[in-house]
ROLOGU-72517 format. One record per residue (C-alpha): residue number from 1; residue in one letter; x, y, z. Coordinates in steps of 0.001 Angstrom, whole numbers, plus 500000, padded with zeros to 6 digits. Example, Ala and Ser with C-alpha at 12.3 -4.5 7.8 and 13.67 -1.06 7.14 Angstrom:
BEGIN
resi 1; resn a; u 512300; v 495500; w 507800
resi 2; resn s; u 513670; v 498940; w 507140
//
This chain:
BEGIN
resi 1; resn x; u 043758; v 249500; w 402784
resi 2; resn x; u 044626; v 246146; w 401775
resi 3; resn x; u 047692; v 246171; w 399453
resi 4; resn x; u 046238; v 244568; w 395921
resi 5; resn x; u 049640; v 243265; w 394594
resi 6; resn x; u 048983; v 240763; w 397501
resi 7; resn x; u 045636; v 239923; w 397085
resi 8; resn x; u 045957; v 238626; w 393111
resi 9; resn x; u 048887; v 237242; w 394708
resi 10; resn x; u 046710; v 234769; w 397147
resi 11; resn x; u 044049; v 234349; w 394922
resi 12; resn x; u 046821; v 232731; w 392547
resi 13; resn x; u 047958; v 230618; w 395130
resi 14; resn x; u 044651; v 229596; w 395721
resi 15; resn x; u 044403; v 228789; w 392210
resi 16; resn x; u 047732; v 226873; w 392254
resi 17; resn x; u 047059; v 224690; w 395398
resi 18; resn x; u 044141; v 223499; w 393251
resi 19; resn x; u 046721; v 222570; w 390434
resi 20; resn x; u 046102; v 225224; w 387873
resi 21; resn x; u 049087; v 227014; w 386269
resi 22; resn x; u 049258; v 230369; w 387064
resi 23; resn x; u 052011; v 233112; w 385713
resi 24; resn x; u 052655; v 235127; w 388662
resi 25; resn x; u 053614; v 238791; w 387387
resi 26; resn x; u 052284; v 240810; w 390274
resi 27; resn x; u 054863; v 240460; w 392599
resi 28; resn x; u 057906; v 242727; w 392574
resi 29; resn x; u 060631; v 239500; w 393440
resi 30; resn x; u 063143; v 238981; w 391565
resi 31; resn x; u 063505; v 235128; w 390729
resi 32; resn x; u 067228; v 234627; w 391390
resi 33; resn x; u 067606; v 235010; w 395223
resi 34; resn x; u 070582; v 235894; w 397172
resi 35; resn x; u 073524; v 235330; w 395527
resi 36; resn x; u 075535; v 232239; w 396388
resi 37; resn x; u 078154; v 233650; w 398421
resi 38; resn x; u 075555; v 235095; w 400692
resi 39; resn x; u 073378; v 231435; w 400603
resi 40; resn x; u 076697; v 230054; w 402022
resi 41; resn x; u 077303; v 232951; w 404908
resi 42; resn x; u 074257; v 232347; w 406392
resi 43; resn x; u 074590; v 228649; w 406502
resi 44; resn x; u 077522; v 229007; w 407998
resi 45; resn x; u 075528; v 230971; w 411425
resi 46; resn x; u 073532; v 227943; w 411519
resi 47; resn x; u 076365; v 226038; w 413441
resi 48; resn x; u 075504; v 226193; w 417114
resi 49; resn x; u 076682; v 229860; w 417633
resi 50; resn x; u 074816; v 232018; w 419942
resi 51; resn x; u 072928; v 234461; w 417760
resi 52; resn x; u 072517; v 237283; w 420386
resi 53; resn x; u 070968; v 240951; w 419445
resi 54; resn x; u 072601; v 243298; w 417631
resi 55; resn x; u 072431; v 247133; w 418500
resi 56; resn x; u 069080; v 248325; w 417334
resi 57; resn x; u 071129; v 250185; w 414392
resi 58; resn x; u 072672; v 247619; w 413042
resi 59; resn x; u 075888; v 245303; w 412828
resi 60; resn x; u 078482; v 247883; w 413196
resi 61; resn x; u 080483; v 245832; w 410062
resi 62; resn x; u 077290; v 245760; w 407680
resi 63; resn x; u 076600; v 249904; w 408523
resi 64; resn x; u 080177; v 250262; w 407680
resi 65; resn x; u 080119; v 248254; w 404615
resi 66; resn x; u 077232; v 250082; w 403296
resi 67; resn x; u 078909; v 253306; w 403880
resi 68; resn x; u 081787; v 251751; w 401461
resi 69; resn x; u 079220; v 250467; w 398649
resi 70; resn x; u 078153; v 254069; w 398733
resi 71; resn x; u 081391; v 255754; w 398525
resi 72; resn x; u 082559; v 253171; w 395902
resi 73; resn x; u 079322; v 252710; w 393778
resi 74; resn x; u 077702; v 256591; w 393908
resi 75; resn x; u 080803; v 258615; w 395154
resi 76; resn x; u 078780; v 259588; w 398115
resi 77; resn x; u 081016; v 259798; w 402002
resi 78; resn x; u 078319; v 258603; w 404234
resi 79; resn x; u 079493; v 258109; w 408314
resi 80; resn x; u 078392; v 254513; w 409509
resi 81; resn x; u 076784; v 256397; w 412192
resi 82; resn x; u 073806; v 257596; w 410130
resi 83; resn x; u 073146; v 254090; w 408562
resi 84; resn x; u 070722; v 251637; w 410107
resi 85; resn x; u 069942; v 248484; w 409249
resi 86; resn x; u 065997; v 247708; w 410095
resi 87; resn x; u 064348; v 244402; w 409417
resi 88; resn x; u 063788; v 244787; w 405732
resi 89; resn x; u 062506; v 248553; w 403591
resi 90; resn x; u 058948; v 248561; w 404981
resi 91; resn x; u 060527; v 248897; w 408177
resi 92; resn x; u 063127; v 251484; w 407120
resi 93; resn x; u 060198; v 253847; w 405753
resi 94; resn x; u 058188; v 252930; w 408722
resi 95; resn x; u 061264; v 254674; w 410939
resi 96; resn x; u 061569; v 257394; w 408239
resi 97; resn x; u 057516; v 257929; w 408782
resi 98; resn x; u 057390; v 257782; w 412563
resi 99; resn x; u 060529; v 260012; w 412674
resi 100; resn x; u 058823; v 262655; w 411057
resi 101; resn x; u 055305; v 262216; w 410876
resi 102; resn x; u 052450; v 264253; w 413407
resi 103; resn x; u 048559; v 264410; w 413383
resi 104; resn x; u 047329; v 266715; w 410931
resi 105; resn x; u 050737; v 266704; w 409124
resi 106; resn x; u 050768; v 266519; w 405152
resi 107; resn x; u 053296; v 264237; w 403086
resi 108; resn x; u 053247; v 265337; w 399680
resi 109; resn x; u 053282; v 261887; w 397249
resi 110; resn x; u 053411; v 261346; w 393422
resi 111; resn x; u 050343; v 259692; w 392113
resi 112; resn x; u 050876; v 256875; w 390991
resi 113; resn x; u 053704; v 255464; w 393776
resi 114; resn x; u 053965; v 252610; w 396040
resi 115; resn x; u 050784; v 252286; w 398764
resi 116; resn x; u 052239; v 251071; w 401484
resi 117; resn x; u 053650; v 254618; w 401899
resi 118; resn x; u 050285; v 255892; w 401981
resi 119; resn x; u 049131; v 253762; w 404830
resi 120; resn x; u 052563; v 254719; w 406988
resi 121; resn x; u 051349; v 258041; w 406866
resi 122; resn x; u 047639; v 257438; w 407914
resi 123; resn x; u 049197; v 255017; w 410487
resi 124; resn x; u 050374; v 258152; w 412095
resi 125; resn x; u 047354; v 260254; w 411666
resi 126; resn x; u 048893; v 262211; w 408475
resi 127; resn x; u 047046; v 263604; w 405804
resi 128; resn x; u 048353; v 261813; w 402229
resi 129; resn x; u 048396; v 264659; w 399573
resi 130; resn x; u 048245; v 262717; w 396067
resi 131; resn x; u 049792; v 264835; w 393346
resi 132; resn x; u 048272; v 263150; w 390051
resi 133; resn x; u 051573; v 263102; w 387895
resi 134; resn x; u 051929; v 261591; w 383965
resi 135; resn x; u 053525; v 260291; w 381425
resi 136; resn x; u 054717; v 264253; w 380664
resi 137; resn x; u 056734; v 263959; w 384028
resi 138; resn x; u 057489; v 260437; w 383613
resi 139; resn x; u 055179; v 259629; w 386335
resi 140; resn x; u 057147; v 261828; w 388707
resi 141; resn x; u 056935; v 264586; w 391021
resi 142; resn x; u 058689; v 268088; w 389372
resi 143; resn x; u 058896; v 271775; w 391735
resi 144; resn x; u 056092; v 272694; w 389807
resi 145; resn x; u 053775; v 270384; w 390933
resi 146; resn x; u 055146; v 269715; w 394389
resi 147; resn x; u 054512; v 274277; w 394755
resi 148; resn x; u 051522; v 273781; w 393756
resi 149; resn x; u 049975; v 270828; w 396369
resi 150; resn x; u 052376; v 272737; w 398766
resi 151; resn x; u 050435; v 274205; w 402256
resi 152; resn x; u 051292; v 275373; w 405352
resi 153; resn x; u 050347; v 272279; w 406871
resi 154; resn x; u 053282; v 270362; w 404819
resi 155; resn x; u 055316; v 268297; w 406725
resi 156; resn x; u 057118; v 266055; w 404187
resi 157; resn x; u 057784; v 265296; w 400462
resi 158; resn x; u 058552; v 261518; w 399007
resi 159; resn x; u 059943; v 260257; w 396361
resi 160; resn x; u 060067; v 257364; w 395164
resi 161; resn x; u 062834; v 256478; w 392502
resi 162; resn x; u 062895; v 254232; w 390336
resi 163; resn x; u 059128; v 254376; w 390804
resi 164; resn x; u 057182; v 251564; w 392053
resi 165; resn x; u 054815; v 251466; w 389512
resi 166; resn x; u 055871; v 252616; w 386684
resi 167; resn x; u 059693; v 251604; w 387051
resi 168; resn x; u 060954; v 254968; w 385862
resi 169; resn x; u 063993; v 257321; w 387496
resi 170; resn x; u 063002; v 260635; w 387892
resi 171; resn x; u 065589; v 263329; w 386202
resi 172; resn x; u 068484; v 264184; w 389033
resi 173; resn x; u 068159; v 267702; w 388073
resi 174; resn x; u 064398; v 267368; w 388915
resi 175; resn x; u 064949; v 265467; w 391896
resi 176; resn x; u 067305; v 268389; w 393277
resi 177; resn x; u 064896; v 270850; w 392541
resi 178; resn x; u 062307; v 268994; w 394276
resi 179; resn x; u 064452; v 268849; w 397467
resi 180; resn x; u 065827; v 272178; w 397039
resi 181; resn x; u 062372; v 273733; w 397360
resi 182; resn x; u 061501; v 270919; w 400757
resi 183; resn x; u 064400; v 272103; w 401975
resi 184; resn x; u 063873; v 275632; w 401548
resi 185; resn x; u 060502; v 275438; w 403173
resi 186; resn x; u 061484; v 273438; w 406283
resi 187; resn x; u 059959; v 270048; w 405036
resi 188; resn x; u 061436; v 267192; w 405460
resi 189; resn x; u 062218; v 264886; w 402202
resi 190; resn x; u 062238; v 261111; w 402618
resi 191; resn x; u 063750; v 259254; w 399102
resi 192; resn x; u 062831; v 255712; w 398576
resi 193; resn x; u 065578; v 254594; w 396636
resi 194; resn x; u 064877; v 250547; w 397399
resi 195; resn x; u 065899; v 249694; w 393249
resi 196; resn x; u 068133; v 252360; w 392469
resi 197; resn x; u 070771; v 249953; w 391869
resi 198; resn x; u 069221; v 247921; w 389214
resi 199; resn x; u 068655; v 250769; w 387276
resi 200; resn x; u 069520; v 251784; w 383639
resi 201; resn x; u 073236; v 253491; w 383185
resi 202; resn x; u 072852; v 257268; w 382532
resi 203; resn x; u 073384; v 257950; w 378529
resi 204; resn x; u 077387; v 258602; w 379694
resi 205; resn x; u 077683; v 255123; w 381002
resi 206; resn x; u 077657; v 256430; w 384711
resi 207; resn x; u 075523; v 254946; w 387404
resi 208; resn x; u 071982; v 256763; w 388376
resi 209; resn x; u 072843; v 258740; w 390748
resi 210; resn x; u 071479; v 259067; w 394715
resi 211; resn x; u 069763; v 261864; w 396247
resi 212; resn x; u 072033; v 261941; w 398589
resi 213; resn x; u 074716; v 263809; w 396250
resi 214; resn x; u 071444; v 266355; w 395571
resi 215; resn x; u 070183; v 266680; w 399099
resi 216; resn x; u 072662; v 265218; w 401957
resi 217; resn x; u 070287; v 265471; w 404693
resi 218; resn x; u 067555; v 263477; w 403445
resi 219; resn x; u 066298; v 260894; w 405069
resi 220; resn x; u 067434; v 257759; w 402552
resi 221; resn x; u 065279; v 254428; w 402081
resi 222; resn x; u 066850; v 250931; w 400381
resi 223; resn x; u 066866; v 246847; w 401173
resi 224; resn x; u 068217; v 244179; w 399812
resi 225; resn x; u 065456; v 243069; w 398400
resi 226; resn x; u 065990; v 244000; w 394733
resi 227; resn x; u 069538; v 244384; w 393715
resi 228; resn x; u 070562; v 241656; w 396219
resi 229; resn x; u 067527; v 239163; w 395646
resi 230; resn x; u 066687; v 239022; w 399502
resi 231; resn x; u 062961; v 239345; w 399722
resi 232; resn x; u 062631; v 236931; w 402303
resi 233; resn x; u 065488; v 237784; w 404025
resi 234; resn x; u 063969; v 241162; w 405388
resi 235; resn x; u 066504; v 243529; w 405924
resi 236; resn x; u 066953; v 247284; w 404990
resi 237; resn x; u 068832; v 249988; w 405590
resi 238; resn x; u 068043; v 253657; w 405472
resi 239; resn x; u 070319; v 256866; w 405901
resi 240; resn x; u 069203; v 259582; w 408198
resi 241; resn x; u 070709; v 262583; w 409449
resi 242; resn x; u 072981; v 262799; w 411855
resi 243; resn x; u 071240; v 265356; w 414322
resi 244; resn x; u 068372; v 262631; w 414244
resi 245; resn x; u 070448; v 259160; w 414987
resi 246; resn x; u 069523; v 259158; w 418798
resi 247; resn x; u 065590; v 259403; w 417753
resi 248; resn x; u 066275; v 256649; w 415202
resi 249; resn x; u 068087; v 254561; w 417648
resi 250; resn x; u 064933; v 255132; w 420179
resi 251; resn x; u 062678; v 254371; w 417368
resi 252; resn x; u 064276; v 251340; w 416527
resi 253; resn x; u 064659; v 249899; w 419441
resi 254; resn x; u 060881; v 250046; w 420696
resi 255; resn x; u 059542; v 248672; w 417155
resi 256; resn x; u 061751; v 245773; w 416522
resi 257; resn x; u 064572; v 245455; w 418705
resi 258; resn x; u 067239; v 244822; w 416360
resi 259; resn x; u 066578; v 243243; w 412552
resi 260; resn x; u 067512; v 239025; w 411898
resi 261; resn x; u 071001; v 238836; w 413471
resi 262; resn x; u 071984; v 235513; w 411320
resi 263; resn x; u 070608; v 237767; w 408374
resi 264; resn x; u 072855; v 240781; w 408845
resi 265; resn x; u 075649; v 238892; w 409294
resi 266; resn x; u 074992; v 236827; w 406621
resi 267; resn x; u 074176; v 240115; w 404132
resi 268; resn x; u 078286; v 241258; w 404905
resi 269; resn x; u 078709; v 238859; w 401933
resi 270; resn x; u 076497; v 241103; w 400220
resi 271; resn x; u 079633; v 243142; w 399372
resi 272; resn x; u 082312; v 240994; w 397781
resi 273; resn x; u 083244; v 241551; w 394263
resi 274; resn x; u 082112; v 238245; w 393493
resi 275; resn x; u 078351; v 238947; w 394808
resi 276; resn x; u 078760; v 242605; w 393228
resi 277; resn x; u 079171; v 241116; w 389741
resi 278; resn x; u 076287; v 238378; w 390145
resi 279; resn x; u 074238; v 241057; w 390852
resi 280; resn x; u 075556; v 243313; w 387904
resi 281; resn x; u 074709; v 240034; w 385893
resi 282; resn x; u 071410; v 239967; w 386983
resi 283; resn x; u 070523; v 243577; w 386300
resi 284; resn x; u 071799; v 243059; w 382656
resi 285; resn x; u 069227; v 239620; w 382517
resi 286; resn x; u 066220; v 241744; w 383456
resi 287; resn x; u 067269; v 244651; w 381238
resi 288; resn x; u 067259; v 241958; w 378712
resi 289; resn x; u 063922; v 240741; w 379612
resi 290; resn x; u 062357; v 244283; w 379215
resi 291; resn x; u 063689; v 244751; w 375863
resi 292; resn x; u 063251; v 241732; w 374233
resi 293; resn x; u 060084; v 240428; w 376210
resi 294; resn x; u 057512; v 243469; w 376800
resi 295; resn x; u 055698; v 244133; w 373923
resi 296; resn x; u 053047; v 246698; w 375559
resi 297; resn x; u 052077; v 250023; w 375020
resi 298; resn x; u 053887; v 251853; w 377414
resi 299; resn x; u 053179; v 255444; w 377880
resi 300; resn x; u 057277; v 255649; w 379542
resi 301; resn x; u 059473; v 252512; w 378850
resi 302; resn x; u 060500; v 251909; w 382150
resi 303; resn x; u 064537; v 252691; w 382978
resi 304; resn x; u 064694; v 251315; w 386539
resi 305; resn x; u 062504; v 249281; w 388489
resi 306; resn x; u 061647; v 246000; w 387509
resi 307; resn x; u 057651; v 246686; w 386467
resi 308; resn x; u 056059; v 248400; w 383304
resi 309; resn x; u 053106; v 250270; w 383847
resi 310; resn x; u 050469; v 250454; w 381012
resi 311; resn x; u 047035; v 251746; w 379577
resi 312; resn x; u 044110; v 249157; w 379424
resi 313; resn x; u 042116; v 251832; w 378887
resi 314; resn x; u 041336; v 250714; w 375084
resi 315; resn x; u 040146; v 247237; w 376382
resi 316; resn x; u 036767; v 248600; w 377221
resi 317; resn x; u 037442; v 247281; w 380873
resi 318; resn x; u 038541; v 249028; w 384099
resi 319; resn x; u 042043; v 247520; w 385900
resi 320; resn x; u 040250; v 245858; w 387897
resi 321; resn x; u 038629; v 243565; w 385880
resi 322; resn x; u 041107; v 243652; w 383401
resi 323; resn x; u 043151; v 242308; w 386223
resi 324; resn x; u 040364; v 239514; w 387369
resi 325; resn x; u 039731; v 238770; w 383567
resi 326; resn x; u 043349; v 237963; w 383241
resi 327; resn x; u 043354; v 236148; w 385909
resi 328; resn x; u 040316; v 233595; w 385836
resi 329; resn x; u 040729; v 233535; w 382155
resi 330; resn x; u 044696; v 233824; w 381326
resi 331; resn x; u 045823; v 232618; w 384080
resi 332; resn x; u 048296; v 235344; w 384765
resi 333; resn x; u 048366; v 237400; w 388091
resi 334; resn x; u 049030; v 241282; w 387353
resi 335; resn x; u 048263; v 244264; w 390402
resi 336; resn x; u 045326; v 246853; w 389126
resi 337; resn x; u 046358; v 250265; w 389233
resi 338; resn x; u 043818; v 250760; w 392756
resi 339; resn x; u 046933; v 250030; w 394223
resi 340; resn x; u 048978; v 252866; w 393313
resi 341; resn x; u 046832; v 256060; w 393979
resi 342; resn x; u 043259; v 257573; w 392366
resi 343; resn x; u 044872; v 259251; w 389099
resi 344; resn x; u 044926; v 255789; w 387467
resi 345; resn x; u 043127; v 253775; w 389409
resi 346; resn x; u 040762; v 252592; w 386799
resi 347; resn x; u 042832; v 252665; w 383764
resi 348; resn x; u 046196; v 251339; w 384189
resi 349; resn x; u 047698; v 247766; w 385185
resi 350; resn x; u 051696; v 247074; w 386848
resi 351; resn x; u 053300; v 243706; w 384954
resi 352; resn x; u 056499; v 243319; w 387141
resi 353; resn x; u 058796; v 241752; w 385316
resi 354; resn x; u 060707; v 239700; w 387888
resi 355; resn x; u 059550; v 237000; w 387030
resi 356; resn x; u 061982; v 234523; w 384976
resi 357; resn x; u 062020; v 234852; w 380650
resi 358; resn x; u 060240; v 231483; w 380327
resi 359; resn x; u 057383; v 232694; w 382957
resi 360; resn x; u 057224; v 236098; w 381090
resi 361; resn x; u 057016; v 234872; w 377694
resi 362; resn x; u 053948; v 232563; w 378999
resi 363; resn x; u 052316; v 235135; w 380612
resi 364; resn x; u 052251; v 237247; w 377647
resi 365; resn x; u 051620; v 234766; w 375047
resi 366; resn x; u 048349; v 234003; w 377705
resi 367; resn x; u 047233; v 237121; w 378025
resi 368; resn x; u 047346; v 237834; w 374161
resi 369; resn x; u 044637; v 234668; w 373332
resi 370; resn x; u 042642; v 236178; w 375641
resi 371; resn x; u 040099; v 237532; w 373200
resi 372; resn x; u 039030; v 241776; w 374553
resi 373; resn x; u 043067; v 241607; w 376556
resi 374; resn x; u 044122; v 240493; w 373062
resi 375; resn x; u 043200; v 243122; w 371647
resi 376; resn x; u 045268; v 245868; w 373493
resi 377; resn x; u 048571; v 243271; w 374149
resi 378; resn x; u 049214; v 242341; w 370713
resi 379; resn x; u 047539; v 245753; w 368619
//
């Protein structure tokens, strides 16, 4: 299925080739980019150097120096060994997918939750299960609901957290209980955890924790996308267990070879103190943004991701064409809620928030002249 975030994308491209100003608040990418130290690294492989492969896993240095972000940043003792460094997240759940993935095989998902995952599964002839989750759950998968789409033919649970929509965490106590049952029942669990970083602080001041201090074994997805502003820069890295490295490795190797050597290389600057607080400075701007910028009626105020996820169900319209409307009329790109599974399909919009203050505050004060969108952003 085509992935709609894109497609309001191009069609405001389209719009903006022909000179009209469009607010682009579809896309989850963060405005900042890498931070400088990183800029400068990988100018610095542009100087006649051979750029050769690296090992399908990874640079041996970046594996290692993600092992030492998790041990200092979550407390969690990962070996290098089980990190790998593909070209970007998609391709880090496309390993985690083919890994573990047969024909006929169920992966139970939350619904709403990022569609790309959907289509990895399909791509291997697996059956999606939606579980339709809500704002009681904080748009999250809980034991209770994962028992109850369980079957025999279930192969996998994931989780996605913070979500993509709804930019929520889920509970770490309901995350573990989620895994323990998986676990229990021989499934595998695959934990997208691509913006745990920029999420909220926990009420003590502590950093969200991973799933990996819930559930060791499961199979972990990130990039640097998000925390690190890399979009472009495609690389990832996931955590697997060890009894499955040699698979990965095999894996790896016939999909992509090895990810952007320059990149990797460049993404060791990733890890400095002096990129580490950019990027803690940059989490604090979009927490900023969310508070003082989103005015809509959120069902869950978002904690983690960088995307709020409301109800235009009192507009009278469907996403869709609250999405168009907003568009063709406002000026303003947002993704329908088609996107994001069939619970709210119809009745809910993402906003990502990404975008810079001075973009945001346009697009809002857009959408609210918009007489029938007016009347749900500004009520």
């Amino acid at each position: 299925q085509p992935f709609r975030a894109m497609v309001f994308g191009e069609r405001a491209d389209e719009m903006i080739a022909r000179s009209i100003s469009v607010i682009k608040l579809s896309l989850g990418e963060p405005d900042f980019g890498a931070p400088p130290a990183v800029r400068d690294a990988m100018r610095e492989q542009y100087d006649g150097r051979a750029l050769p492969y690296t090992a399908a896993l990874g640079l041996p240095e970046l594996r290692r120096a993600i092992a030492d972000f998790y041990h200092e940043r979550h407390h969690v003792d990962i070996d290098p060994r089980r990190i790998v460094t593909p070209a970007g997240g998609s391709a880090a759940l496309l390993l985690a997918t083919a890994l573990t993935v047969d024909p006929g095989d169920e992966v139970i998902v939350a619904d709403p939750s990022y569609p790309c995952n959907r289509e990895l599964i399909r791509s291997f002839e697996g059956v999606v299960v939606d579980v339709p989750t809500s704002a009681a759950t904080r748009f999250h998968l809980n034991a209770e609901l994962v028992d109850r789409a369980w079957s025999e033919r279930t192969k996998a649970v994931m989780v996605t957290s913070p979500s993509n929509p709804t930019g929520t965490t889920i509970d770490f106590d309901v995350l573990k209980g989620v895994c323990d049952l998986a676990r229990f029942r021989g499934a595998w669990r695959i934990i997208d955890e691509t913006y745990l970083d920029l999420a909220d602080r926990e009420p003590d001041g502590s950093e969200v924790r991973s799933a990996l201090l819930a559930d060791p074994d499961a199979i972990i997805c990130n990039s640097f996308s998000k925390f690190f502003g890399m979009t472009g820069w495609r690389l990832g890295w996931a955590v697997v267990p060890e009894y499955t490295i040699e698979a990965v490795d095999d894996l790896a190797t016939n999909y992509y070879l090895c990810a952007h050597t320059p990149t990797q290389h460049a993404a060791l600057a990733c890890f400095t103190p002096e990129s580490l607080a950019v990027c803690e400075e940059r989490r604090q701007e979009l927490l900023a943004r969310r508070l003082e910028r989103i005015g809509l009626p959120l069902e869950v105020v978002p904690n983690g991701a960088f995307y709020a996820y409301f109800s235009v169900a009192g507009t009278g319209l469907d996403a869709w064409t609250f999405c168009e409307r907003a568009l063709e009329e406002a000026h303003v790109a947002l993704t329908p809620g088609r996107d994001f599974g069939p619970a709210t399909a119809d009745t809910h919009v993402r906003l990502s928030y990404a975008a810079s203050r001075e973009a945001l505050t346009e697009g809002l004060s857009r959408l609210g002249k918009v007489r029938r969108l007016a009347a749900m952003i500004l009520r």
